[in-house]
C-alpha positions in Angstrom: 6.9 -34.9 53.9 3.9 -34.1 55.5 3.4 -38.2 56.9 7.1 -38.0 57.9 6.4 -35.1 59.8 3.3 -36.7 61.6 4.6 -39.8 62.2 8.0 -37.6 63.6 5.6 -35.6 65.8 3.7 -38.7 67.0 7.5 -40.3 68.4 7.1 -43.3 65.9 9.9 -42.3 63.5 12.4 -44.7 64.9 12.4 -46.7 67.9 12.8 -44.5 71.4 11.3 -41.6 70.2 8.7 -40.3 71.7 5.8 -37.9 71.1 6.4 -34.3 70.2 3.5 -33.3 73.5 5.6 -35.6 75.5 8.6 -34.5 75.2 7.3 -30.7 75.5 5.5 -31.8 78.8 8.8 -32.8 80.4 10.4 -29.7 79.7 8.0 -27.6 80.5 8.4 -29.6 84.2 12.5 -29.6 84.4 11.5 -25.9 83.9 10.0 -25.6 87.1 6.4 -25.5 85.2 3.2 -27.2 85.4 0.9 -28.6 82.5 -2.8 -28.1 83.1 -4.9 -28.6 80.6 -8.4 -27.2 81.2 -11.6 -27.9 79.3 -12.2 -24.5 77.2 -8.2 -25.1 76.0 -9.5 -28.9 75.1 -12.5 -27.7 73.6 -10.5 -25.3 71.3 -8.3 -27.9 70.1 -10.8 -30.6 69.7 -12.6 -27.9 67.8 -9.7 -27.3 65.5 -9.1 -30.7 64.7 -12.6 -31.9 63.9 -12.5 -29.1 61.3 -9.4 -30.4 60.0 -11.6 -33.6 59.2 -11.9 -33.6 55.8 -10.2 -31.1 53.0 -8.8 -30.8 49.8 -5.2 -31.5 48.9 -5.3 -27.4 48.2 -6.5 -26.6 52.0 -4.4 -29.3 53.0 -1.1 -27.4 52.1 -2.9 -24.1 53.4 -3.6 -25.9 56.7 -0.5 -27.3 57.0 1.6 -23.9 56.3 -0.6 -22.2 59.1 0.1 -25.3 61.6 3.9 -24.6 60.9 3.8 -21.1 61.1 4.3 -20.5 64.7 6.6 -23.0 65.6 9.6 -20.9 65.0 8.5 -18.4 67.5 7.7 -21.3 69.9 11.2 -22.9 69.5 12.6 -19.3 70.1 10.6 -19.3 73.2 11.8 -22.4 74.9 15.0 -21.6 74.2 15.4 -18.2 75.4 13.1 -19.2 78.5 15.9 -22.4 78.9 18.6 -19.9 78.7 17.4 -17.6 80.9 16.3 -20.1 83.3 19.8 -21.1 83.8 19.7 -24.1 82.3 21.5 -23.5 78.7 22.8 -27.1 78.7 19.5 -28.1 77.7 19.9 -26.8 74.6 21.9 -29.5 73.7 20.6 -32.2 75.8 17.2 -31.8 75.8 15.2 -33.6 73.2 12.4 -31.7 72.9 15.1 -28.8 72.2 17.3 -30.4 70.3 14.6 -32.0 67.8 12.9 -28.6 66.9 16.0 -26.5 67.0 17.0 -29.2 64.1 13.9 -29.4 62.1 12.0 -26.6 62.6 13.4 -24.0 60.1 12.8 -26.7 57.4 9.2 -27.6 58.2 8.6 -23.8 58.0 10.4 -23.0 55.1 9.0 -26.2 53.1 5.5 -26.0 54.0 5.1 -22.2 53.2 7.0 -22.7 50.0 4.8 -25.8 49.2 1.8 -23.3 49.9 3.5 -20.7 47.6 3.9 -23.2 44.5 -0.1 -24.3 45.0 -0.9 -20.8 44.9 1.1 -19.7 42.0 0.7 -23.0 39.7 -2.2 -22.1 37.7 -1.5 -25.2 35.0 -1.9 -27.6 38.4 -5.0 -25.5 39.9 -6.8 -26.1 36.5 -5.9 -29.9 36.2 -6.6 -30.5 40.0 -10.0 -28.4 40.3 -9.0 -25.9 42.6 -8.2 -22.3 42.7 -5.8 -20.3 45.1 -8.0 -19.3 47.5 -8.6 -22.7 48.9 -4.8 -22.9 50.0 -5.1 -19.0 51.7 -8.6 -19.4 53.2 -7.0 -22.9 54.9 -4.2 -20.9 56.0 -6.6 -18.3 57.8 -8.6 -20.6 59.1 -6.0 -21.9 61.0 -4.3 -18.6 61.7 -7.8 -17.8 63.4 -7.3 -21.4 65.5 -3.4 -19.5 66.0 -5.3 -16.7 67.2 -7.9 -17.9 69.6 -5.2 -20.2 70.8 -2.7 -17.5 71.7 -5.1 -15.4 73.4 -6.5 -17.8 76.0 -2.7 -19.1 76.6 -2.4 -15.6 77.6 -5.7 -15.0 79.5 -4.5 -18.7 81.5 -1.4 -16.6 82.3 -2.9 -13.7 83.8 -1.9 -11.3 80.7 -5.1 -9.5 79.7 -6.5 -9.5 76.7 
C-alpha cells in the first residue's frame, strides 16, 4: 500500500493522472492564490527527505503514519477555504479535491493502524530485530518536520509565531 500510494501521489497510477503537487498547485491558483516557493521552505523539505534516506521497515511505518497524519486537516482546509471561496462546485470537480476527499480517510486510518500493529506485535519485533520505539521515534521525527513545517507556512503568511 505504501508503493500504491507513492506511485498514486507521483500521478503514475493510471494514465492522465497527474501529480499530487500538481494538482494542489492548480487549485491553489483557481483559488485566486499564488505558489512561491522560497529557499528556507526548500531547504526544510530537502532536509526532511534526505533524512528519510535510509530506515528500517520499523521507522518506515513510523514515518509514514507521521507523513499521513496531517492530511486530514489539510483536505479539511481546502475544502472549507473552496467552500467559502464560493466555489463549492469544486468539490466535486476538482481533482485535487476529489482525489483526497476519497482516499484520504483511508491512508490515515491504515497507516496509523499499520503503526499500531508494529508497535504492539512483540512476536514480530523479536523475529525482525526491532523494538517499538523505532516506529514512535520515526513518527516524531517527522511530527518535528510537521512542526517546523507548519510554523514557517505561518511565518510566510504573516501569522506570528
Amino acid at each position: 500500500m505504501i508503493h500504491d500510494n507513492l506511485v498514486e501521489e507521483d500521478g503514475h497510477a493510471k494514465p492522465g493522472d497527474y501529480p499530487h503537487y500538481d494538482l494542489l498547485e492548480e487549485l491553489i491558483i483557481k483559488l485566486g492564490g499564488k505558489l512561491s516557493i522560497d529557499a528556507e521552505a526548500e531547504a526544510l523539505v530537502s532536509k526532511f527527505h534526505k533524512s528519510l534516506d535510509s530506515m528500517t521497515p520499523a521507522q518506515a511505518t513510523g514515518y509514514v503514519a507521521a507523513i499521513e497524519h496531517p492530511a486530514l486537516d489539510i483536505s479539511d482546509y481546502f475544502t472549507t477555504i473552496t467552500s467559502l471561496c464560493g466555489y463549492p462546485e469544486m468539490l466535486v470537480t476538482d481533482p485535487y479535491l476529489s482525489i483526497h476527499i476519497d482516499v484520504e480517510p483511508n491512508h490515515i486510518i491504515w497507516s496509523h493502524g499499520n503503526a499500531l500493529d508494529w508497535m504492539e506485535n512483540t512476536e514480530m519485533q523479536a523475529k525482525e530485530g526491532y523494538s517499538r520505539l523505532e516506529v514512535i521515534e520515526a513518527f516524531q521525527n517527522a511530527m518535528s518536520f510537521w512542526d517546523d513545517f507548519w510554523k514557517l507556512a505561518f511565518k510566510k503568511l504573516g501569522y506570528p509565531g
